[in-house]
C-alpha positions in Angstrom: 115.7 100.1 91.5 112.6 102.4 91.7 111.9 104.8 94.8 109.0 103.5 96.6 105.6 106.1 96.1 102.8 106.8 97.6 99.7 105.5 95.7 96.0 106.7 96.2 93.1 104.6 96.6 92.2 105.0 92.8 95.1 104.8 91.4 96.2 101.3 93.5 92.6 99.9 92.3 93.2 100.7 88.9 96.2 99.0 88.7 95.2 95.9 90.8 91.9 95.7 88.0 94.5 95.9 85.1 96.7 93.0 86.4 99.3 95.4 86.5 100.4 95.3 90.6 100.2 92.4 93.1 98.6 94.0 96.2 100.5 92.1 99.5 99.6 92.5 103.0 102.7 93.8 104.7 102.1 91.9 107.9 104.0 88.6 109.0 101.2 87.4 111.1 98.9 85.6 109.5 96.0 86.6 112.3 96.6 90.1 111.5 96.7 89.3 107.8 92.7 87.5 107.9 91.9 90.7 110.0 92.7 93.3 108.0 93.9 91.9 104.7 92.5 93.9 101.2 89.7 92.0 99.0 92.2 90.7 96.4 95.5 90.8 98.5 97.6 88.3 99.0 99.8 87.0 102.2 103.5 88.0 102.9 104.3 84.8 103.8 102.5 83.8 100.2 104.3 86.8 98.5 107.4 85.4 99.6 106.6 81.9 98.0 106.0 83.3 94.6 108.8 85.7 95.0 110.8 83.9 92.4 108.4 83.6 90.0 107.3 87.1 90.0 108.3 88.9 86.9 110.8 92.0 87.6 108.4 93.8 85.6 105.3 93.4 88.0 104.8 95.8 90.0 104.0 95.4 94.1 102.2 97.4 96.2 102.5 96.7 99.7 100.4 98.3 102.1 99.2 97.9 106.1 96.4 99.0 107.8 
């Protein structure tokens, strides 16, 4: 398994416009998650529904805010 990095602003964007990262919203409440969520981020509690259909070669950024 990879060591978790740090990731820039560019770099995260660039990889989010490429398809190649799933940007999640680290929060398990949902009212924080429609307060402070990213343009283009998705839910943990959705993350965790598509968990098993996520290919093990996607790669996720998490963040919070």
């Amino acid at each position: 398994m990879a060591e978790p990095e740090l990731l820039g602003p560019r770099e995260t964007f660039e990889k989010l416009n490429s398809g190649a990262a799933l940007l999640v919203c680290a929060y398990d409440d949902e009212e924080k998650f429609k307060a402070l969520h990213l343009e283009g981020a998705i839910s943990l509690k959705e993350f965790r529904s598509r968990l098993a259909s996520l290919s093990k070669d996607h790669e996720i950024i998490f963040y919070c805010a």
